[in-house]
Every structure is written in structure tokens, then in C-alpha cells.
N, C-alpha and C positions, 0 to 999 in steps of 0.2 A: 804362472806364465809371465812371460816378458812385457815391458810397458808399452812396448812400441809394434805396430804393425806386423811391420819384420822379424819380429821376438817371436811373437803370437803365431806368424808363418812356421817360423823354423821348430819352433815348439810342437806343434800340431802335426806336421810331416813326420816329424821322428816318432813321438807318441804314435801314431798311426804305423810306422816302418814304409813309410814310403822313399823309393828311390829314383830319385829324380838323374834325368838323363840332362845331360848338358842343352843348357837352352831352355828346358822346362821349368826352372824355375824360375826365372825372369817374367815369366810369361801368365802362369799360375801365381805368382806373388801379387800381380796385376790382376788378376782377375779375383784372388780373396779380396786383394784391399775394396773393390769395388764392391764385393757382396756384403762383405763387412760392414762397409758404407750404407749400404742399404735397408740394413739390418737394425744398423743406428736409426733410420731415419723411421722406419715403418713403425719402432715401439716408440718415437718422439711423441707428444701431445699436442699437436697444433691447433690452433682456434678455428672453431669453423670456419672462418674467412678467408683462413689460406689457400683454399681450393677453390675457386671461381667456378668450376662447375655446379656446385653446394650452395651457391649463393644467388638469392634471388631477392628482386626488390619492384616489389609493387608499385605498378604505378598510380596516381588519379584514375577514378574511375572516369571512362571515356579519353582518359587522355591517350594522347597523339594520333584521335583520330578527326578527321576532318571533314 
């Protein structure tokens, strides 16, 4: 397959025999690169801390309270 995005697209439709109506592939080119994207990022390894929701930090006991 091709090195580029659009390689990859045009690569895969045809493997597949898809026939694209004018306008559809502009459209579906945009929406693989997105998933594509996403694809990259969910096998990424990020450190715990990149997710704020994951991240908790204890405070003094009794503190901030008054």
C-alpha cells in the first residue's frame, strides 16, 4: 500500500471494488483519514497522566476543611 493517506484510500477502495459516485470520495477520504487517526491514537501508549480523568492526588488529611 501507498505511503500516504490518500495512497492507502485509493488502495483499499479498489481492493475492496468499490465504486465511488462523484462527490463520494471527497467525503469518505475525510472521514477514513479521521478514523485512521483514531486508530493511530487508541494503539498509542500514553502515560497515565494524560488522562485527567485517571488522575487523582490526594490531599492532607483534613485538608481544606475548615
Amino acid at each position: 500500500m501507498g505511503d500516504t493517506i490518500e495512497a492507502r484510500f485509493v488502495a483499499e477502495t479498489e481492493l475492496l471494488g468499490l465504486e465511488l459516485l462523484p462527490g463520494q470520495e471527497e467525503t469518505l477520504l475525510a472521514a477514513y483519514t479521521a478514523l485512521r487517526e483514531m486508530v493511530e491514537r487508541v494503539g498509542a501508549d500514553y502515560p497515565f497522566e494524560a488522562e485527567p480523568a485517571h488522575v487523582f492526588v490526594p490531599t492532607p488529611s483534613g485538608g481544606g476543611r475548615g
